[in-house]
Every structure is written in C-alpha cells, then in structure tokens.
DOMIVO-893260 format. One record per atom (N, C-alpha, C): residue in three letters; residue number from 1; x, y, z; atom name. Coordinates in steps of 0.02 Angstrom, whole numbers. Each point is the difference from the previous one (the first is absolute). Layout:
% DOMIVO-893260
logu|fivo|x|y|z|torvo
ALA|NUM|X|Y|Z|CA
...
END
This chain:
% DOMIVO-893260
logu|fivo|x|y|z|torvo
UNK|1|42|-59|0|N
UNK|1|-42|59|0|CA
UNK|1|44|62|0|C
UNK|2|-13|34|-57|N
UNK|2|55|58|-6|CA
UNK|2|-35|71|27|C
UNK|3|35|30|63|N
UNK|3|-12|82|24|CA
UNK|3|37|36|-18|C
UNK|4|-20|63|-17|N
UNK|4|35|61|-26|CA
UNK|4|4|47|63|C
UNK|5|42|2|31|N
UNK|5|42|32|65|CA
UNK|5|19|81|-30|C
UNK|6|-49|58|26|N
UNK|6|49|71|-8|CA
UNK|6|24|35|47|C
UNK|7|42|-4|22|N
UNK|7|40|34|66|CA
UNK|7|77|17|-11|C
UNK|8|10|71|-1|N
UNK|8|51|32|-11|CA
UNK|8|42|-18|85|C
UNK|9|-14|-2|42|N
UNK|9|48|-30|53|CA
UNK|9|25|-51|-6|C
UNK|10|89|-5|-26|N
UNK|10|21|-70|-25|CA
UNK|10|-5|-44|76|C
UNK|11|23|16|38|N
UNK|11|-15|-35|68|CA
UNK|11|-66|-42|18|C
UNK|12|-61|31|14|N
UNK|12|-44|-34|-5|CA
UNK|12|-25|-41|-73|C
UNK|13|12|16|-58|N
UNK|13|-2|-29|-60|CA
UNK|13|31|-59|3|C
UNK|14|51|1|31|N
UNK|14|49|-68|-1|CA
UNK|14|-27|-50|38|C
UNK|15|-29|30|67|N
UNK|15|-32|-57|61|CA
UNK|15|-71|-28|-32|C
UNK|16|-42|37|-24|N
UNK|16|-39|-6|-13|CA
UNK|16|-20|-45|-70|C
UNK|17|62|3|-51|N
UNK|17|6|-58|-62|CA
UNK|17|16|-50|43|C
UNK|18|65|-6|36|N
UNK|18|18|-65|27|CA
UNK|18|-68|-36|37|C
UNK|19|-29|30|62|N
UNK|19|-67|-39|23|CA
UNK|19|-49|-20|-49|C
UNK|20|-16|34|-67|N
UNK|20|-54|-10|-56|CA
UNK|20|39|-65|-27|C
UNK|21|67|-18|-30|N
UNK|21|37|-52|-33|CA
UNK|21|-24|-34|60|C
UNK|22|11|-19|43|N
UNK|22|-2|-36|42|CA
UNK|22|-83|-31|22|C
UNK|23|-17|40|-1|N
UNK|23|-78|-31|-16|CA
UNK|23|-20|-23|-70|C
UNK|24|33|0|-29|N
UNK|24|-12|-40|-79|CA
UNK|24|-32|56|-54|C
UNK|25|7|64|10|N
UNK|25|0|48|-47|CA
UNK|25|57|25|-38|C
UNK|26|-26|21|-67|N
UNK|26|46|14|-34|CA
UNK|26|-7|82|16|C
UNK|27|72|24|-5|N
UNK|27|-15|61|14|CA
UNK|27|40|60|-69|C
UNK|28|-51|43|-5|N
UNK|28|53|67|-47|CA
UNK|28|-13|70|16|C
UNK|29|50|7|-6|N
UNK|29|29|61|71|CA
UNK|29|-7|74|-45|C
UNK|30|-25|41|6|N
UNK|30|-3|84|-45|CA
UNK|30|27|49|83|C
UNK|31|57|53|-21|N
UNK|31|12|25|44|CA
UNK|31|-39|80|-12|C
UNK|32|7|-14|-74|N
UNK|32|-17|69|1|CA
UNK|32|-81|4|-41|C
UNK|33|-39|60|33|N
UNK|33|-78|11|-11|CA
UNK|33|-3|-10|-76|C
UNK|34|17|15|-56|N
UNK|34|-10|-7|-61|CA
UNK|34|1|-83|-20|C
UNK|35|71|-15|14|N
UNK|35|10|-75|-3|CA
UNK|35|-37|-58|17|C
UNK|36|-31|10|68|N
UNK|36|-68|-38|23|CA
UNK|36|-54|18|-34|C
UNK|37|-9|50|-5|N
UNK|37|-88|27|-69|CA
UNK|37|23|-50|-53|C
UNK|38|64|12|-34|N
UNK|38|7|-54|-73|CA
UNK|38|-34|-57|31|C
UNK|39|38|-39|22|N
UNK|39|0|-41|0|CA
UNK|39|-71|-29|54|C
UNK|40|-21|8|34|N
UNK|40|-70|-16|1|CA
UNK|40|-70|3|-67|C
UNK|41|36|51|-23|N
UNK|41|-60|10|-67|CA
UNK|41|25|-46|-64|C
UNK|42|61|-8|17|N
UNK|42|23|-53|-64|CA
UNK|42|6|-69|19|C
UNK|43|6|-14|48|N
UNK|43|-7|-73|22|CA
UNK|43|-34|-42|43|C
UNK|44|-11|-51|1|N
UNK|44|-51|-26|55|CA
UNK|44|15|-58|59|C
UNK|45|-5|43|41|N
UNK|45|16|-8|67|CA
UNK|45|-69|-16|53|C
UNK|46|-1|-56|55|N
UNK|46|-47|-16|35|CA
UNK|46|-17|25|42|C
UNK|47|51|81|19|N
UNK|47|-11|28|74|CA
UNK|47|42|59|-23|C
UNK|48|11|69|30|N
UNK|48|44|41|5|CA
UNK|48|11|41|60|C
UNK|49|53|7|40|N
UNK|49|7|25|76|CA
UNK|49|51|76|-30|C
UNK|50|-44|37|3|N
UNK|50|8|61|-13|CA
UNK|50|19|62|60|C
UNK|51|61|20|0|N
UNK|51|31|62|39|CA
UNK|51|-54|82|-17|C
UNK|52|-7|12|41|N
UNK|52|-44|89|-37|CA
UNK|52|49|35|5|C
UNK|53|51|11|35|N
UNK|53|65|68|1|CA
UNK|53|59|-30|-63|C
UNK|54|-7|-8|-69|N
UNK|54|44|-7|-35|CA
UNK|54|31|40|-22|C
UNK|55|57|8|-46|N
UNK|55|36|36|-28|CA
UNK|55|-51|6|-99|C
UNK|56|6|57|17|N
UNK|56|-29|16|-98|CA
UNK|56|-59|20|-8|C
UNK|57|-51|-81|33|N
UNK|57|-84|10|-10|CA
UNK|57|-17|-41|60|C
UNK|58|-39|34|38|N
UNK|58|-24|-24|67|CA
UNK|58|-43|-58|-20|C
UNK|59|-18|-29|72|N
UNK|59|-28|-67|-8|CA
UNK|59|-82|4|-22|C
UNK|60|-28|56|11|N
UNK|60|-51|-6|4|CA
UNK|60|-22|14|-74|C
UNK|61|21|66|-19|N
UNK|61|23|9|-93|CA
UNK|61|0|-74|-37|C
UNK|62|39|-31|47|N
UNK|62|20|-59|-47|CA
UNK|62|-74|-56|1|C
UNK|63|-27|-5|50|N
UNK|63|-69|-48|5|CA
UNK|63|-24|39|-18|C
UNK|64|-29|53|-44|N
UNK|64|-70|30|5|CA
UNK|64|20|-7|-100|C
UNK|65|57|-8|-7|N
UNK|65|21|-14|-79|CA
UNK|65|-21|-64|-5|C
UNK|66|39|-43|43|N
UNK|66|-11|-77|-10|CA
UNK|66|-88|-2|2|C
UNK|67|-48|18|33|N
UNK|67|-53|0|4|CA
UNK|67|-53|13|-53|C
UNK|68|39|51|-9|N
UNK|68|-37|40|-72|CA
UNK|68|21|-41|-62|C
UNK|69|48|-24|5|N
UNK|69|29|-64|-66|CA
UNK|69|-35|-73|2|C
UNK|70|-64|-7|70|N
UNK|70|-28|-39|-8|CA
UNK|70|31|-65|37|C
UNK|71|86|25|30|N
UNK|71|45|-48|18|CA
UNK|71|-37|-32|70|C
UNK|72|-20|-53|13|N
UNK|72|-44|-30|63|CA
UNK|72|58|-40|49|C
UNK|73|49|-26|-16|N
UNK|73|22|-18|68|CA
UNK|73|12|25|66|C
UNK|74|-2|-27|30|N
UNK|74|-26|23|67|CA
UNK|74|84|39|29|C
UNK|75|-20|50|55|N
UNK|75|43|63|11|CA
UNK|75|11|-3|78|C
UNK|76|55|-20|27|N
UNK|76|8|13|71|CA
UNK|76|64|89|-5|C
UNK|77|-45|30|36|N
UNK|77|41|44|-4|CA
UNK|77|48|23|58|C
UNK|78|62|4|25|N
UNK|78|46|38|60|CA
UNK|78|3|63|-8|C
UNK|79|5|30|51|N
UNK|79|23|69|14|CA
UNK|79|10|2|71|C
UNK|80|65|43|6|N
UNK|80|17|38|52|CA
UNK|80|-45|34|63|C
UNK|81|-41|35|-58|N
UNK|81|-61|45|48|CA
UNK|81|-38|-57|-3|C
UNK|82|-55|15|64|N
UNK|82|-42|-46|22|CA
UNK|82|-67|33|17|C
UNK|83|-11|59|-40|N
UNK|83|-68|27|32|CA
UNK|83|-64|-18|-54|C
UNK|84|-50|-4|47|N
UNK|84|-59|-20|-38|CA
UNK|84|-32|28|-63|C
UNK|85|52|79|-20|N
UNK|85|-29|22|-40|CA
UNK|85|9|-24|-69|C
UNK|86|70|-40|24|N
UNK|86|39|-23|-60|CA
UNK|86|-25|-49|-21|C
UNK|87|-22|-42|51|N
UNK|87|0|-68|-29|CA
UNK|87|-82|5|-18|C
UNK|88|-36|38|2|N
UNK|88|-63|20|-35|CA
UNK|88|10|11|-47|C
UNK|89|55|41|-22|N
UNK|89|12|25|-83|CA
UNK|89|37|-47|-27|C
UNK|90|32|-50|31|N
UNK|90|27|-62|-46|CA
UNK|90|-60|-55|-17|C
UNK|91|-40|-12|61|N
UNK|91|-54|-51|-25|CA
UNK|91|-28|15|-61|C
UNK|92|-44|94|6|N
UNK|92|-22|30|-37|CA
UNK|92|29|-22|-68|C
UNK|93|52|10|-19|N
UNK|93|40|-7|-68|CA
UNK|93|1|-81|-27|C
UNK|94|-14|-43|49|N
UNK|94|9|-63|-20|CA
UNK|94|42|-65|31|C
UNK|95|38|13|68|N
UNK|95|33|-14|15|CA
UNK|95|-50|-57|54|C
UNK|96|35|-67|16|N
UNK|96|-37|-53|26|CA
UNK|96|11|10|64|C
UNK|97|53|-1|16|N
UNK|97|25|18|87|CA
UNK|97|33|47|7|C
UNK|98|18|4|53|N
UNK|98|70|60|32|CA
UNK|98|8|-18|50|C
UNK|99|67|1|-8|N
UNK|99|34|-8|67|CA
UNK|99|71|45|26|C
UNK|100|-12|20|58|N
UNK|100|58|78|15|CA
UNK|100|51|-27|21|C
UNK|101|75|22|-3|N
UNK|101|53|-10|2|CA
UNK|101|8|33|80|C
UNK|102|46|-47|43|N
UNK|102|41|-66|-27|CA
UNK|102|-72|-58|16|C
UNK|103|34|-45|-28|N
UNK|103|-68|-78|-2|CA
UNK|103|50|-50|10|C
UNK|104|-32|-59|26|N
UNK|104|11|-52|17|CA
UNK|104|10|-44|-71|C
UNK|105|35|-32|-16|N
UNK|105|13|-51|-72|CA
UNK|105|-59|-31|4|C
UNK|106|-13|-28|53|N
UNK|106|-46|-41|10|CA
UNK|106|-89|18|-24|C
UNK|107|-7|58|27|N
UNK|107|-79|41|-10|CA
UNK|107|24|22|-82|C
UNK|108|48|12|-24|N
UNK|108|11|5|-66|CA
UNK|108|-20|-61|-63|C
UNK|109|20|-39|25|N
UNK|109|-20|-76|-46|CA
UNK|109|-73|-16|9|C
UNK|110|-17|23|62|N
UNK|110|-75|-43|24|CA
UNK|110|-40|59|-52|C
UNK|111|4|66|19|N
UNK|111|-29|54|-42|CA
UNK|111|-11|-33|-89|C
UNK|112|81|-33|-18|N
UNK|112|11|-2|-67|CA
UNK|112|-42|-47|-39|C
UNK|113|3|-44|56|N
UNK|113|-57|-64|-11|CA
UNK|113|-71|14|10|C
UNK|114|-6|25|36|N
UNK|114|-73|18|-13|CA
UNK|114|-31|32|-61|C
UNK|115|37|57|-10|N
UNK|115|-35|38|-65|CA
UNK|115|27|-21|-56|C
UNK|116|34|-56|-6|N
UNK|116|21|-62|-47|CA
UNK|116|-84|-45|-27|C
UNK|117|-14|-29|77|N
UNK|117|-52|-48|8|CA
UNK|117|-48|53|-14|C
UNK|118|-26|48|0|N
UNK|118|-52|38|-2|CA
UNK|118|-13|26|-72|C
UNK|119|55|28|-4|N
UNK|119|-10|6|-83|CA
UNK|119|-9|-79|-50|C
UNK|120|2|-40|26|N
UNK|120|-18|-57|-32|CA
UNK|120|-89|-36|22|C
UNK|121|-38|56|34|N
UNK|121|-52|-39|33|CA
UNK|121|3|-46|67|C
UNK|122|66|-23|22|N
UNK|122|15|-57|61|CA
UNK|122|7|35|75|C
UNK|123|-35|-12|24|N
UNK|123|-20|18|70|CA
UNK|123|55|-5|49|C
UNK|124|-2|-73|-5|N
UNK|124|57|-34|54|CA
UNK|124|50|-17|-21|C
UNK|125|62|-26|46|N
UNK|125|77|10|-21|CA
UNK|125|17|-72|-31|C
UNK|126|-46|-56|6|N
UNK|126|-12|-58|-21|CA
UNK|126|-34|-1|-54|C
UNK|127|25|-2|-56|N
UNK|127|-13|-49|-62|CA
UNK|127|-24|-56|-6|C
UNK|128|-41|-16|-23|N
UNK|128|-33|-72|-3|CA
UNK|128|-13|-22|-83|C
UNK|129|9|-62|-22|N
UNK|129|-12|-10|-58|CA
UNK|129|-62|-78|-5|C
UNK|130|-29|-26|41|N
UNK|130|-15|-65|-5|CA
UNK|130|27|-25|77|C
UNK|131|42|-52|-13|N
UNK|131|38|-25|32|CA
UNK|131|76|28|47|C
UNK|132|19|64|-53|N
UNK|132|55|27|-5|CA
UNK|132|-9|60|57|C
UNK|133|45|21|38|N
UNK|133|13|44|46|CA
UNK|133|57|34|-14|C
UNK|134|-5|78|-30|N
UNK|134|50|27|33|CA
UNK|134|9|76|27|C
UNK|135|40|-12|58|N
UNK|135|4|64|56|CA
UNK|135|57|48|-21|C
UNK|136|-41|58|-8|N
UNK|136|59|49|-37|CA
UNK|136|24|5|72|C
UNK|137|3|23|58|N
UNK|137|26|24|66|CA
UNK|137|64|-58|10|C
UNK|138|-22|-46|-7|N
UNK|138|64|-66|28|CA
UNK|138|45|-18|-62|C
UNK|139|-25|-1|-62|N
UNK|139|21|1|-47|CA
UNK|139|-7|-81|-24|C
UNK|140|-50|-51|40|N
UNK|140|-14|-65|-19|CA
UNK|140|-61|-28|-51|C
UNK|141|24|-44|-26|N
UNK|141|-53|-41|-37|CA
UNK|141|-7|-79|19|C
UNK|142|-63|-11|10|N
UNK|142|-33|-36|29|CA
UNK|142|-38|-29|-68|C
UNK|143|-11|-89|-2|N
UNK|143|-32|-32|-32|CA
UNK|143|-58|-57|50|C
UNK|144|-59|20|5|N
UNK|144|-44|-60|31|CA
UNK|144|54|7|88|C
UNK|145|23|50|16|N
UNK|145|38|2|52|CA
UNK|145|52|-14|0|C
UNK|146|32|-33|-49|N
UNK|146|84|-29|-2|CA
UNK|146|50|66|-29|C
UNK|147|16|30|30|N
UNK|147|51|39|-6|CA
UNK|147|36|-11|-78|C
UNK|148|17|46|-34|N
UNK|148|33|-8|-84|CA
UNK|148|70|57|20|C
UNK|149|45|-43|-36|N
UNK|149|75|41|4|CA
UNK|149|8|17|-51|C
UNK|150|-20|79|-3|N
UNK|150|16|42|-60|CA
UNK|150|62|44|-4|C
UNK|151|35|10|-51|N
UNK|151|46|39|-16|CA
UNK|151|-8|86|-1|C
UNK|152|29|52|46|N
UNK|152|-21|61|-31|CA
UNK|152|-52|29|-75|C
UNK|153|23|-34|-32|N
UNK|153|11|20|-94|CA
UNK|153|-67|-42|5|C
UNK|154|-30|-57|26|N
UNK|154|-73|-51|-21|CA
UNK|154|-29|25|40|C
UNK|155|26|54|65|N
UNK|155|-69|18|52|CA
UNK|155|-46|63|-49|C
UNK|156|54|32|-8|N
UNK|156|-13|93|-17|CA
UNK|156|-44|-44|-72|C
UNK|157|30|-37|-72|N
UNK|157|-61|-12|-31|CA
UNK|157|-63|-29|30|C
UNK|158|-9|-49|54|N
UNK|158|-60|-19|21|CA
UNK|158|-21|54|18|C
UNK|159|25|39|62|N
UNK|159|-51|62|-3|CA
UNK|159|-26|39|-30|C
UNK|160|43|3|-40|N
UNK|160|-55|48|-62|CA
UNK|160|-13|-17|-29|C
UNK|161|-8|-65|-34|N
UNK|161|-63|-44|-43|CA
UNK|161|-76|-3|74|C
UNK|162|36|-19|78|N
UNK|162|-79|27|12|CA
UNK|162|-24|41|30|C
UNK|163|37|48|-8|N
UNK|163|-24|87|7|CA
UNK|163|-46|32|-63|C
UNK|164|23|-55|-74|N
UNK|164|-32|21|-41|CA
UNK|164|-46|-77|-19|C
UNK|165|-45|-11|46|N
UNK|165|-22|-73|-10|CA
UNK|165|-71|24|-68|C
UNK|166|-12|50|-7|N
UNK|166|-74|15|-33|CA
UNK|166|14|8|-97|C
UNK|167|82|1|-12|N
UNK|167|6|-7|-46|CA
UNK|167|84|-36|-14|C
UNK|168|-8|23|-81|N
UNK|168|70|-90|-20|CA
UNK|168|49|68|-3|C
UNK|169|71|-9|45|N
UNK|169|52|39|-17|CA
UNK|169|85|-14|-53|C
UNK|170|-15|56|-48|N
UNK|170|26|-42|-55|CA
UNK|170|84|-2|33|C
UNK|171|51|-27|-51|N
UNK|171|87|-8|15|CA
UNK|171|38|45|1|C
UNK|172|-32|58|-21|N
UNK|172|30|79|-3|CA
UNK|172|-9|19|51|C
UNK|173|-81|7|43|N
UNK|173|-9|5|64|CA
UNK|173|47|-22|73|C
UNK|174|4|-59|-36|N
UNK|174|41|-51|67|CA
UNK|174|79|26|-10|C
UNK|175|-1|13|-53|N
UNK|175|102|23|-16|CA
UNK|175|1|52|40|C
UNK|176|-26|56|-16|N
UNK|176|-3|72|23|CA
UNK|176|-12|-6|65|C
UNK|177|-32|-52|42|N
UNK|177|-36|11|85|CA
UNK|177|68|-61|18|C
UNK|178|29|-34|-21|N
UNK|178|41|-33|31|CA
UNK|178|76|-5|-15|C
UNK|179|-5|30|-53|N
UNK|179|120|5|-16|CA
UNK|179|-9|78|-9|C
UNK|180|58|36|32|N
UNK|180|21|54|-15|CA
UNK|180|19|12|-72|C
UNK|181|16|57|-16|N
UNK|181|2|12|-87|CA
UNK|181|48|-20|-11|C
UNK|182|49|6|52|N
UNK|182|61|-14|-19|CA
UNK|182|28|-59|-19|C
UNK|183|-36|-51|27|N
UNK|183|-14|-71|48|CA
UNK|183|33|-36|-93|C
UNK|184|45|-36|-14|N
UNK|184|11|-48|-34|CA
UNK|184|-61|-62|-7|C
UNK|185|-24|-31|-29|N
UNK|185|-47|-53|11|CA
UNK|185|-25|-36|-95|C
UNK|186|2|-69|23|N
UNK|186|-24|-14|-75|CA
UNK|186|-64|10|-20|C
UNK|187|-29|-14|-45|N
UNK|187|-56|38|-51|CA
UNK|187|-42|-58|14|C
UNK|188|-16|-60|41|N
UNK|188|-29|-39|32|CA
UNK|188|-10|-6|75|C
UNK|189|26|44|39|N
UNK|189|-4|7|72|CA
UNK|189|-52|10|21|C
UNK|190|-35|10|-24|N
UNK|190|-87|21|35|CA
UNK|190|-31|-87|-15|C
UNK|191|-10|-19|-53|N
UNK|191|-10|-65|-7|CA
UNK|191|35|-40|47|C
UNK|192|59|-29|17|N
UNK|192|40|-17|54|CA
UNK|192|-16|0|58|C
UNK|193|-20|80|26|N
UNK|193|-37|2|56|CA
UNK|193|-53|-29|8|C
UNK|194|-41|5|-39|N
UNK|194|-65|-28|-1|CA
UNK|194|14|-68|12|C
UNK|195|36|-46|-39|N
UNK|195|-7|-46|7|CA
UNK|195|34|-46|79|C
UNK|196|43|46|26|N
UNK|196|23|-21|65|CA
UNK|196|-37|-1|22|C
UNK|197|-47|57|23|N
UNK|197|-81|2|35|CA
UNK|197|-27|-45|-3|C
UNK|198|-13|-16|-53|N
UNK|198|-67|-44|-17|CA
UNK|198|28|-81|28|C
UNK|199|66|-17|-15|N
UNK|199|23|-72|50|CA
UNK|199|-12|28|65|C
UNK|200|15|48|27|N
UNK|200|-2|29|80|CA
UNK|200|-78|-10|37|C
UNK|201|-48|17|-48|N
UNK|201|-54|41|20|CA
UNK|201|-53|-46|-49|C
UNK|202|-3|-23|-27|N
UNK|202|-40|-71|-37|CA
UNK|202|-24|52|-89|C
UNK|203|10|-45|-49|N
UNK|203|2|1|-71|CA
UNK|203|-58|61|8|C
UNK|204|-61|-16|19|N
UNK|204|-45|26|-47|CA
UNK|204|-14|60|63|C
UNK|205|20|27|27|N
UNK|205|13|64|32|CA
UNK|205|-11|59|-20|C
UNK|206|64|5|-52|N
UNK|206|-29|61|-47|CA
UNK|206|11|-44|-77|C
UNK|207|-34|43|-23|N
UNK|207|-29|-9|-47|CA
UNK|207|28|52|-74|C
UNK|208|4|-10|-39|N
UNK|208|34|36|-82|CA
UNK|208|-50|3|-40|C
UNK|209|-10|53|-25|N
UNK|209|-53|11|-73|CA
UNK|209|49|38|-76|C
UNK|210|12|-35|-17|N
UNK|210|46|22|-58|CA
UNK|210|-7|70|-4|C
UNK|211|29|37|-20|N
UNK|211|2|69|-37|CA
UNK|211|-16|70|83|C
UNK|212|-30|-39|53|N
UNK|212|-9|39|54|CA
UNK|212|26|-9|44|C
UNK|213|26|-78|41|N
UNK|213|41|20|60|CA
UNK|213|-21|-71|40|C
UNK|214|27|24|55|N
UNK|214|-26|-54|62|CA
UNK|214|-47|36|43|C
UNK|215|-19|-50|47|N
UNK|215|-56|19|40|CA
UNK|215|1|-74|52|C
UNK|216|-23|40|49|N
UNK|216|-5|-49|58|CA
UNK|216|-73|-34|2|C
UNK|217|10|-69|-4|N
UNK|217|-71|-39|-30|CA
UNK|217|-6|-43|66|C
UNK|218|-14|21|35|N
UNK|218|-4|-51|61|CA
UNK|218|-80|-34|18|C
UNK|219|-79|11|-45|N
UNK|219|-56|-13|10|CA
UNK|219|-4|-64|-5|C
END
C-alpha cells in the first residue's frame, strides 16, 4: 500500500517513513509544497499524511487543489498549531483527520488505518473474506482460525485486494500499490504473487477475469 508523505522536517520525515516501512507501507516522501501537489495529482496513492507549514505552497492550498482535481484519497493532515480553528479549515477543505504535533507513532498509524478502512466502506480493523481473517492492527492472517505465514510483499497485496473486495484490481494497480518505482522486478511478478497466495490461502480465493484483474472471491 503506497502513502505519499509531505513534510519538509527531514527529522520527523525520516521517523515517520521508517515506522510506515515497517508497518508494511510503501512510502514517497515530497519535502517541498509544490512537489507533494505533483505528485498526489499525478499518481495514485492509498493515503496521504500531509504537513500544513511547508516550504513554496502550504498544505492546505495543496488539499483544496487535490480536491478540486477530484483527487479522493484519504488526507491525514499534521501541523504544529493545534487550534480548533485550524483544524476546522482543514476538515472544511477535505482533509480526513488531523492530528497536532508532536504525536505518538503509534496514534499516527491507528489514525492512518482508519481513514484507509473508511475510505474503502470497512468499519472495523478486521477484514473478513469467508473463511479468511485479516487484522490490519496485528498485521495477521487467519484461515478457518489457523494462522497463515505471510511474507511482507503477500500481506500488503492481500490487503488491498480486500480493501478493494467490491471490484477486480487490475496488474498496474498491484505494481504501483506494492514495488516502489524504482523497485527492479520482472514483467510477471504480480502473477507470481498471486499465485503464492493462492497455495497459501486456497486456489479459488481470488479469482482473475481476463482483461480486468483479480478480485477476492471468497462466496
């Protein structure tokens, strides 16, 4: 699951990628206000944790563009100041949460996950597919109760095949939400994945429709 991180403080920028990698996000980092606008409006990202005191174009400039471009992923926004007036005029603009500086890593991820799960319709932090269980908070998957040993790289695609359980997500989708751009990888790796899953997690799980994608078929 790839987040678009804008925070001109390399210090907290740094703590704050390392805890996101570490929870199994991919992360891409804009220091400066222009650089985060690109690239939210040009690429697609599952979440964005947005600074409001940037260098160039403030944060809020920058969501009320992304907004007006129709851009919908969901917006946790930081700032320094912490008064209510602000974070009225960030909701106002579009923004999913806020949270005031300094924060706990911890209320940061839980925040991230939520308006993750929310913008997808999902209530609770548990995923369910059928048989299939999985807990974004612990980071486990569960079959009929038997615990499944997934790899970083097979969790982050299961979760977002069932974050997006209501439709088929095509191999461009899964490239872009799970290898960095940079990321080396063969021109069959999404297939691959899939197919580790599917020994992991039983054949007819998800499911392929030529020309559209996979989808989690668990009925």
């Amino acid at each position: 699951m790839r987040i678009l991180l804008v925070e001109d403080d390399m210090l907290i920028a740094r703590d704050v990628s390392l805890h996101l990698e570490r929870a199994g996000y991919l992360v891409e980092h804009a220091r400066m206000g222009e650089d985060g606008w690109f690239l939210g409006a040009e690429e697609e990202f599952a979440a964005a944790i947005l600074d409001l005191g940037l260098p160039g174009m403030d944060g809020l400039s920058i969501l009320r563009r992304w907004r007006g471009a129709e851009r919908t992923f969901p917006v946790l926004i930081l700032t320094a100041r912490g008064s209510w007036q602000e974070r009225v005029e960030g909701i106002d603009a579009g923004a999913d949460d806020y949270l005031p500086k300094p924060f706990q890593m911890a209320e940061l991820l839980a925040r991230l996950r939520a308006i993750v799960r929310r913008s997808h319709g999902q209530a609770s932090a548990v995923l369910a597919a059928g048989a299939l269980l999985l807990d974004t908070r612990a980071r486990t998957v569960t079959v009929e109760g038997l615990p499944i040993d997934l790899t970083p790289l097979e969790y982050r695609c299961l979760h977002h095949l069932m974050l997006n359980r209501d439709r088929h997500v095509t191999q461009l989708e899964l490239t872009e939400q799970l290898w960095a751009q940079d990321f080396e990888r063969e021109s069959n790796s999404v297939e691959v994945l899939i197919g580790r899953l599917r020994r992991k997690l039983g054949r007819d799980l998800i499911a392929t429709k030529r020309g559209f994608g996979y989808r989690i078929d668990a009925e």
